[in-house]
SEZA-719460 format. One line per 2 residues: number of its first residue (from 1); for each residue x negated, y negated, z of C-alpha. Coordinates in nm, 3 decimals, decimal comma. Example, Ala and Ser with C-alpha at 12.3 -4.5 7.8 and 13.67 -1.06 7.14 Angstrom:
# SEZA-719460
1 = -1,230/0,450/0,780 ~ -1,367/0,106/0,714
END
This chain:
# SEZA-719460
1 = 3,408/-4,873/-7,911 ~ 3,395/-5,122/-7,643
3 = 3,835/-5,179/-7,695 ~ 3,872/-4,814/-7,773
5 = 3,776/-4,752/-7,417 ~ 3,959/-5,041/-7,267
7 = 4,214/-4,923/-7,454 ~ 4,218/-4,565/-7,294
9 = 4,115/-4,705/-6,922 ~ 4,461/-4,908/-6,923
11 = 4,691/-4,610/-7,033 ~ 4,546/-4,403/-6,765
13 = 4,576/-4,648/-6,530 ~ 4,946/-4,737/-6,603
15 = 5,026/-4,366/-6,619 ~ 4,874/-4,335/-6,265
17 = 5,022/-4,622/-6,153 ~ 5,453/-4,492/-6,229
19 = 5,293/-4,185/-6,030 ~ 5,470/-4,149/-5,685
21 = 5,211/-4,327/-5,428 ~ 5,375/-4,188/-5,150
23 = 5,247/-3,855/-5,177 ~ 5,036/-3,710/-4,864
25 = 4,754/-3,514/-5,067 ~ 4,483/-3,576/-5,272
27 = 4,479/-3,649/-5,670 ~ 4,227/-3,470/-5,832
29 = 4,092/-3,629/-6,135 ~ 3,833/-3,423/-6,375
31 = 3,669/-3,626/-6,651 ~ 3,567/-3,402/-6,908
33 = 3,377/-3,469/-7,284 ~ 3,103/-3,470/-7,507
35 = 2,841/-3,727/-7,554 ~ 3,138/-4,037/-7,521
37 = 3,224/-3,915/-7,182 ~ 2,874/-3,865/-7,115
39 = 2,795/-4,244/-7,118 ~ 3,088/-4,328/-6,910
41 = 3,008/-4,420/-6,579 ~ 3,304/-4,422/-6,392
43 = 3,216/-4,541/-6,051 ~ 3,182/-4,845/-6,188
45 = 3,526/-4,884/-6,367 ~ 3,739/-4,611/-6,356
47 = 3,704/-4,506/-6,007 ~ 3,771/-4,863/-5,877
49 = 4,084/-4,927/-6,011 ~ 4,237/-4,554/-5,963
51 = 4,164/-4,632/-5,567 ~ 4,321/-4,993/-5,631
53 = 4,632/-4,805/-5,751 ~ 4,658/-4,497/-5,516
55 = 4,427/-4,554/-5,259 ~ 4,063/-4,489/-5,132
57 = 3,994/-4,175/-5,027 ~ 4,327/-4,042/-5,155
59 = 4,132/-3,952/-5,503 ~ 3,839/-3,684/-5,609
61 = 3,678/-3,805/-5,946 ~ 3,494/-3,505/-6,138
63 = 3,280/-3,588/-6,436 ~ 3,188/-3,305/-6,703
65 = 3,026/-3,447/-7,005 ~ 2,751/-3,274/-7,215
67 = 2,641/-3,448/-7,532 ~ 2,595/-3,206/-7,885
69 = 2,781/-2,935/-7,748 ~ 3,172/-2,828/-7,838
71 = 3,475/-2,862/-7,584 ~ 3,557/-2,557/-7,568
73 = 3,212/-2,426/-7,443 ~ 3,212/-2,252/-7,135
75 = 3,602/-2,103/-7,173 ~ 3,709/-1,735/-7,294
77 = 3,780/-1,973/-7,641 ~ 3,455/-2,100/-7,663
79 = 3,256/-1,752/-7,613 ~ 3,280/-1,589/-7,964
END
């Protein structure tokens, strides 16, 4: 699980990182899952090396995760 999430840390990061670093606003990042997400803490990884690659204070990091419950909760989809 451990590698999985490596795994998924590094293509985000190399996708953020061919992004164009010279734009003036902020990046807007939502985190959103079910129990997986829920463990991830991502002040301590994520959000480090996002601010390595486009800069402190240039980034907003929003975490949604709610264990035993579907993804599409909370949307027109997931209110049958």
């Amino acid at each position: 699980m451990k590698i999985k999430s490596i795994l998924h840390l590094t293509l985000i990061i190399l996708i953020f990182s061919s992004c164009n670093t010279g734009y003036k606003g902020k990046h807007l990042l939502i985190l959103s899952g079910q129990s997986n997400m829920k463990r991830l803490h991502p002040e301590e990884s994520f959000t480090p090396e996002i601010e390595r690659v486009l800069g402190k204070g240039n980034i907003i990091v929003v975490k949604s995760a709610l264990g035993g419950s579907l993804l599409d909760v909370g949307t027109k989809i997931g209110n049958h």
